[in-house]
C-alpha positions in Angstrom: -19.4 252.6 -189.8 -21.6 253.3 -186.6 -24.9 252.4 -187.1 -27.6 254.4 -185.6 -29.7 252.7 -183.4 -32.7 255.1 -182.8 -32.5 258.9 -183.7 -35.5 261.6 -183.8 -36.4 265.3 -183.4 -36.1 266.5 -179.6 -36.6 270.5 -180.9 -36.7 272.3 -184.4 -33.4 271.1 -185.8 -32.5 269.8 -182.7 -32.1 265.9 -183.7 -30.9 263.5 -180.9 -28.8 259.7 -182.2 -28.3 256.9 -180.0 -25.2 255.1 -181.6 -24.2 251.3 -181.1 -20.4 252.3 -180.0 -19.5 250.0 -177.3 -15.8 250.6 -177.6 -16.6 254.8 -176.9 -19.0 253.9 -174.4 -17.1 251.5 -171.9 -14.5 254.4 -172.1 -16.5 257.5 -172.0 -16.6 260.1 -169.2 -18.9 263.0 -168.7 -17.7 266.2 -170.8 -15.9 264.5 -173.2 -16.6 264.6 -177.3 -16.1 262.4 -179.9 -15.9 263.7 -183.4 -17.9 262.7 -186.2 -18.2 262.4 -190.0 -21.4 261.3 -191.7 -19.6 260.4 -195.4 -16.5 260.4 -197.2 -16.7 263.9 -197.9 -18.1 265.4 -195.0 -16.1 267.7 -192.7 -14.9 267.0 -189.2 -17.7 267.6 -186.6 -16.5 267.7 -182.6 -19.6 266.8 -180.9 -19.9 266.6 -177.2 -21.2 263.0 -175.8 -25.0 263.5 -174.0 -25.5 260.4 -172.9 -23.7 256.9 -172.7 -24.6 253.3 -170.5 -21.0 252.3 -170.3 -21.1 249.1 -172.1 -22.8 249.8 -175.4 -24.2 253.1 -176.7 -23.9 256.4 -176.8 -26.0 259.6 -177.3 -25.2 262.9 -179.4 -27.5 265.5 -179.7 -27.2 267.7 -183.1 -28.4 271.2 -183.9 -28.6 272.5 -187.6 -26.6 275.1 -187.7 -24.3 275.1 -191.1 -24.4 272.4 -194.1 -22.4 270.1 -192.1 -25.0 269.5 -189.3 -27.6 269.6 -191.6 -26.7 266.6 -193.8 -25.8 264.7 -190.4 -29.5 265.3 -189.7 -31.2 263.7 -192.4 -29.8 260.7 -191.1 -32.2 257.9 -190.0 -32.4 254.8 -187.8 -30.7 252.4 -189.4 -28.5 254.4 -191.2 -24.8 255.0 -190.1 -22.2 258.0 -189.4 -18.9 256.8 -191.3 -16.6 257.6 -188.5 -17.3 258.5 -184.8 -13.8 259.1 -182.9 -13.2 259.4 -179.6 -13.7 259.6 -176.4 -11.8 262.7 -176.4 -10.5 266.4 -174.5 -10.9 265.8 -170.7 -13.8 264.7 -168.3 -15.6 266.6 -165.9 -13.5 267.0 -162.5 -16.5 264.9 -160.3 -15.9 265.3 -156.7 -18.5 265.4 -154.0 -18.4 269.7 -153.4 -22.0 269.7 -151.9 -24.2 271.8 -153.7 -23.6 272.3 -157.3 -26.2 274.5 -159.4 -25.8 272.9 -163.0 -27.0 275.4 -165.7 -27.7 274.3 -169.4 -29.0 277.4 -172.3 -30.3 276.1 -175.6 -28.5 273.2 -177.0 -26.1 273.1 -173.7 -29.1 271.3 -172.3 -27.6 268.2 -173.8 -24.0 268.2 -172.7 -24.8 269.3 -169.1 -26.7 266.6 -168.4 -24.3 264.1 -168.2 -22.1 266.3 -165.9 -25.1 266.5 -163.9 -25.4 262.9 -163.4 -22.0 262.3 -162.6 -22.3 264.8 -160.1 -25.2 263.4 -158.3 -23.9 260.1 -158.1 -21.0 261.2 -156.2 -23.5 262.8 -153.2 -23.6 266.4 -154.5 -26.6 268.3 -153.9 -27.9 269.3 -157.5 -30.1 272.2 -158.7 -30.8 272.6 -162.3 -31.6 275.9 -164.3 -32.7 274.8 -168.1 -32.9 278.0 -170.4 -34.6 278.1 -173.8 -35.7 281.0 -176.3 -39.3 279.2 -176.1 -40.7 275.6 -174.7 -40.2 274.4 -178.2 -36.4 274.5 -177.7 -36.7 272.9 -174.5 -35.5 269.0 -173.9 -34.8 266.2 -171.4 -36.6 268.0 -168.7 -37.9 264.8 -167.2 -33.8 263.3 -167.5 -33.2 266.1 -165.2 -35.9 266.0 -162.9 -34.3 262.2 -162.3 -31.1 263.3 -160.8 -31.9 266.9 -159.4 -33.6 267.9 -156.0 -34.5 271.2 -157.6 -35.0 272.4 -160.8 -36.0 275.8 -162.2 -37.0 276.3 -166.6 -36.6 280.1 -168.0 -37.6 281.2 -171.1 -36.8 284.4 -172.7 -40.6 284.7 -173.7 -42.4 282.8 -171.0 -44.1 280.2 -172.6 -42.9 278.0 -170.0 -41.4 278.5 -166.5 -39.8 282.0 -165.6 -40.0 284.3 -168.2 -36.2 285.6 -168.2 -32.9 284.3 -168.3 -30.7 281.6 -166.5 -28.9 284.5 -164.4 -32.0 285.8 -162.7 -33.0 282.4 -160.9 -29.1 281.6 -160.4 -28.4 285.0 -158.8 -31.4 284.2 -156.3 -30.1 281.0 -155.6 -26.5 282.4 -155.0 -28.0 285.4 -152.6 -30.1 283.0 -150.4 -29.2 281.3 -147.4 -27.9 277.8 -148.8 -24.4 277.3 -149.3 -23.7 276.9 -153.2 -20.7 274.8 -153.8 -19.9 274.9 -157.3 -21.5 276.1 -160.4 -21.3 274.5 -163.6 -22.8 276.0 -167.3 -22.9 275.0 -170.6 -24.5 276.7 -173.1 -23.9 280.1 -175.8 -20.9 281.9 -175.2 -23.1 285.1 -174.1 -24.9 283.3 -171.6 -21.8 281.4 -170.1 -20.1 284.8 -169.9 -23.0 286.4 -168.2 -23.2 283.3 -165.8 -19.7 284.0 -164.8 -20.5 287.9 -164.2 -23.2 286.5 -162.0 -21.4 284.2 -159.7 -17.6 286.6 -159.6 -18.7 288.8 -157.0 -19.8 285.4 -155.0 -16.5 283.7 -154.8 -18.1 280.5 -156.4 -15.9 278.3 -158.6 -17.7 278.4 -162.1 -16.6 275.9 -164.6 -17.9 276.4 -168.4 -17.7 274.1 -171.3 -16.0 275.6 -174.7 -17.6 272.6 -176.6 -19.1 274.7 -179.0 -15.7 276.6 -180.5 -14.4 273.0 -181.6 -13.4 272.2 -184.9 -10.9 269.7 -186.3 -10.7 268.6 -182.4 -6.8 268.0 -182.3 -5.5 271.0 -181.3 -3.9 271.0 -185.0 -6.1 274.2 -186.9 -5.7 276.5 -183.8 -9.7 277.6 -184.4 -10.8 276.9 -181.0 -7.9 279.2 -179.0 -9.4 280.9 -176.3 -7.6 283.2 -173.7 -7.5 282.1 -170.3 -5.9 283.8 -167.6 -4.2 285.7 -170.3 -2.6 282.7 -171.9 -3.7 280.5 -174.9 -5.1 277.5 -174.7 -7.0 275.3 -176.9 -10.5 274.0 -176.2 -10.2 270.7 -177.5 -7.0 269.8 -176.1 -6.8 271.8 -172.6 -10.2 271.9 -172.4 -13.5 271.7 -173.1 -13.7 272.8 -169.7 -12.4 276.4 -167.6 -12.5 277.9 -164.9 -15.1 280.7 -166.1 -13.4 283.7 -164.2 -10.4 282.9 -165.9 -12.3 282.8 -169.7 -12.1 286.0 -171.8 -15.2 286.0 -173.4 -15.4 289.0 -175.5 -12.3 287.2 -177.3 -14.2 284.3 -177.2 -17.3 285.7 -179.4 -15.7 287.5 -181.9 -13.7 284.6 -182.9 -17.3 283.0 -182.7 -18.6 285.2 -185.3 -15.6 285.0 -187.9 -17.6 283.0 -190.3 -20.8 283.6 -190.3 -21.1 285.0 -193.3 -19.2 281.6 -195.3 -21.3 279.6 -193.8 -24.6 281.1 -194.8 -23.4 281.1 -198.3 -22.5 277.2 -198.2 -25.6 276.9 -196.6 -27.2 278.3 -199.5 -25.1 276.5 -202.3 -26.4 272.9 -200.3 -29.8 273.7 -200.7 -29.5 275.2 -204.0 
């Protein structure tokens, strides 16, 4: 059992845990996931780690978006997942490239921020863009504003920062006069795939996280297979991390939406 030390909402359905895991935490690296199961009967949930101390907790940040997710947040302080595994799939590749633009849409805020981190402790220059639908969906602004030297907040309708989308301020940044280094974005599938339309014709290395096709986490059901410079790999395994040029993405989203439709209906038999 891994008891939940603090836990509340940071966005509609948007809950974020702290978890006393020391033994995940001394061994944790930025990008990595653990996967979690909130009762005996509960399905496998890879979850990407958003935050961790080294020595004795971690964070997870968890979005209702099936039954799963949904009993996992009615969970309360105090409370406990069953099982938390991991750390697991590979970490971020932290190297001092200069200036890095680090680009979080949605719920991607989350996992991107650890990345972030990592990369500004080892002297890289970092600029943050933070995209939302609305300000309610926004989170951790003030996290980043620790670690970046710029930051820029979109929202699709304008209810705070730019109204737009992550690509416009990123294409600015990439068409100015500063020297961008490395690009980094985690977020929807769309908006990763239009991120790495943005920064192709500027010959800047793009990495995305595929955190969010996980399943079982093991490479075992073959649900997370994504092609990548025309050869299969698996997100959990391989991954969660590409070079986004390489990434086909339309593949990518239509294997996203394969079950849309069976999870509506189990999210409608759980709240029946």
């Amino acid at each position: 059992m891994i008891r939940i030390i603090e836990t509340k909402f940071i966005a509609p359905s948007v809950k974020w845990f702290r978890l006393e895991a020391p033994e995940i935490s001394r061994k944790a690296r930025a990008g990595q996931f653990v996967i979690v199961r909130s009762h005996e009967t509960a399905e496998r949930i890879p979850l990407t780690i958003a935050d961790f101390n080294g020595d004795d907790w971690i964070e997870l940040v968890v979005q209702e978006v099936g039954e799963s997710t949904r009993r996992i947040n009615l969970l309360e302080k105090g409370e406990a997942f069953l099982n938390v595994a991991g750390p697991l799939g590979n970490p971020s590749e932290i190297d001092r490239f200069g200036t890095v633009i680090c680009v979080g849409g949605g719920i991607g805020i989350a996992p991107v921020y650890p990345i972030a981190r990592a990369l500004e402790k080892a002297g890289n220059r970092i600029i943050a863009i933070l995209g939302a639908r609305n300000k309610e969906l926004l989170f951790w602004e003030d996290r980043f504003k620790s670690i970046c030297d710029e930051i820029t907040i979109t929202t699709d309708d304008g209810s705070e920062g730019r109204k737009g989308v992550v690509t416009e301020p990123l294409k600015e940044l990439l068409e100015g006069e500063r020297e961008i280094n490395r690009v980094v974005a985690v977020g929807p599938a769309v908006m990763m795939k239009f991120v790495a339309m943005t920064t192709k014709p500027f010959r800047v290395k793009t990495i995305v996280s595929l955190n969010s096709i996980m399943l079982d986490g093991t490479g075992m059901c073959g649900g997370c297979r994504v092609g990548v410079k025309g050869e299969s790999r698996f997100a959990c395994v391989d991954g969660p991390e590409f070079d986004a040029h390489q990434v086909d993405f339309d593949l990518l989203m239509a294997r996203l939406s394969s079950y849309h439709e069976e999870e509506h209906e189990c999210q409608l038999r759980g709240s029946g």
